[in-house]
Structure formats: C-alpha cells, structure tokens
C-alpha positions, 0 to 999 in steps of 0.5 A: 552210921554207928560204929565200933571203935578204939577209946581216944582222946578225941570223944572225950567231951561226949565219953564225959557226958555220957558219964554224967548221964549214967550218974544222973540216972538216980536211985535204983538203976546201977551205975556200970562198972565201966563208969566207976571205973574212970580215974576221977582226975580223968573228969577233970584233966586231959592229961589224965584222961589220955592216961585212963584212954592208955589204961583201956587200951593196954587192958588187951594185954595179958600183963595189964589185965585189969585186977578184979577181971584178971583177964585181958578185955578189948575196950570198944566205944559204941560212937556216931560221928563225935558222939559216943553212944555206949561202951562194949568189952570183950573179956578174952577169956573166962574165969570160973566167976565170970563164967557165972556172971559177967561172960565174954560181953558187957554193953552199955548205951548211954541213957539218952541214945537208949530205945534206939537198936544200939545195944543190939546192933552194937553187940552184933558188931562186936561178934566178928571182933570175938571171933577174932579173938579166938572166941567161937561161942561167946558166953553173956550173961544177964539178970532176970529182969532186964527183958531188954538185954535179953531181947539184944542177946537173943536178936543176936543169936543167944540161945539160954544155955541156963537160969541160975540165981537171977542171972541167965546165961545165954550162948552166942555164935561169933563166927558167920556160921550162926550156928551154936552145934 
C-alpha cells in the first residue's frame, strides 16, 4: 500500500527514473518545479544525491527555507515498496505570492503511476501531516484547466474560495472535523 515518506537515499534509483519520466513527457506538459529543482551532479553521483536528499530535509527549517519560497517546506515522497510514485510539499506557511499561486500543497505523480488515485489518495494523506503543522484549512491552488487537480482537490474536502486569472483557489480541512466553518 502507497505511503508517505521522508526523502532517502534508498529510492534513489526509482526518484531517478521518475525524473526522467517527467523530462520525457515532451513539449507542452511543464516539468515540475521539484524536478528542476534536483542539483544536476545529483543525476549522476551518489555523494551528490545524498546532499540534495539533505537539502530537502532541512528545507523544514525556517534557516534553510528554500530562497524563491522563503518559507519552510516539508518534502514527502508519495512511494510503494522501493518505488517512488510521486512527490508532495507542504509550505508551512504562506506568502502573499503563494497565497496567489502555489498555496500550502504542491503534488506531483510521476507519468507512469498516473490515472491511478495517487494524487488524491496522496493529498489525503498529507492533511494529517498539515494539521500538525499548524495548519487548520490548507490553501491550493490550480490552474483552470487541469480537471484532474481539481477533481483530487475537491475529493478531499476543497471547496473553491475563488478563480482569479486562470488559477482556482480551493480550501481544504486538515484536521478530522472536515469542516471548513
């Protein structure tokens, strides 16, 4: 059964393949930030990729909060036995800017595992993580266009607080109430 967990060392192989999944999705499907975001030496060199496994975890700290962020962020790998499946953040708090784009949850599933109720049974198991943040009512965010975000977000609770320039915003209960008022 699919679970959350901390980034390690140990899922390097399949975290690496399911990079190279995301890059081999061609033109017109964006490349998530998460995958971007990976030291390129750490594609390569173990060494290297226990460094960026480091980098992730201490993102939790306010001292290590990533810079375009500028807030901590709780990095969990979505993984069934030795094969990761997806990736999800929790931002521990919001900025004016992720307030508008961005909110408390980012998710991703890795193209091969798609289709297959991983994003929202993966959201659904990072609002207890949420709540004990600190966070009641988690902010996400989407754009228009992507029904199947929608679908995970609303599945889980969301309720769409607005639609501003593309993106909705949608509300969602962390605790086990389920309530938003």
């Amino acid at each position: 059964m699919p679970e959350l967990v901390d980034p390690n060392t140990r899922l390097r192989a399949s975290f690496l393949k399911a990079v190279a999944e995301f890059h081999a999705e061609g033109p017109g499907r964006p490349v998530p930030w998460f995958v971007t975001d990976v030291d390129p030496p750490a594609l390569t060199d173990a060494e290297a990729f226990a460094a960026y496994v480091a980098r992730v975890l201490a993102e939790r700290t306010e001292a290590a909060a990533r810079p375009d962020a500028r807030v901590p962020m709780t990095t969990l790998w979505w993984t069934e036995g030795d094969r990761v499946l997806g990736r999800l953040a929790i931002r521990h708090r919001l900025t004016p800017g992720l307030r508008r784009v961005g909110g408390h949850i980012g998710y991703d599933v890795r193209p091969s595992a798609r289709r297959r109720g991983h994003a929202t049974a993966m959201l659904a198991a990072a609002l207890p993580v949420a709540a004990g943040l600190g966070i009641d009512r988690a902010l996400l965010t989407c754009d228009e266009a992507n029904i199947a975000s929608r679908r995970v977000i609303e599945a889980n609770g969301g309720r769409l607080l607005a639609a501003d320039g593309g993106k909705l915003r949608f509300l969602l209960p962390t605790g086990s109430a389920q309530q938003l008022m």
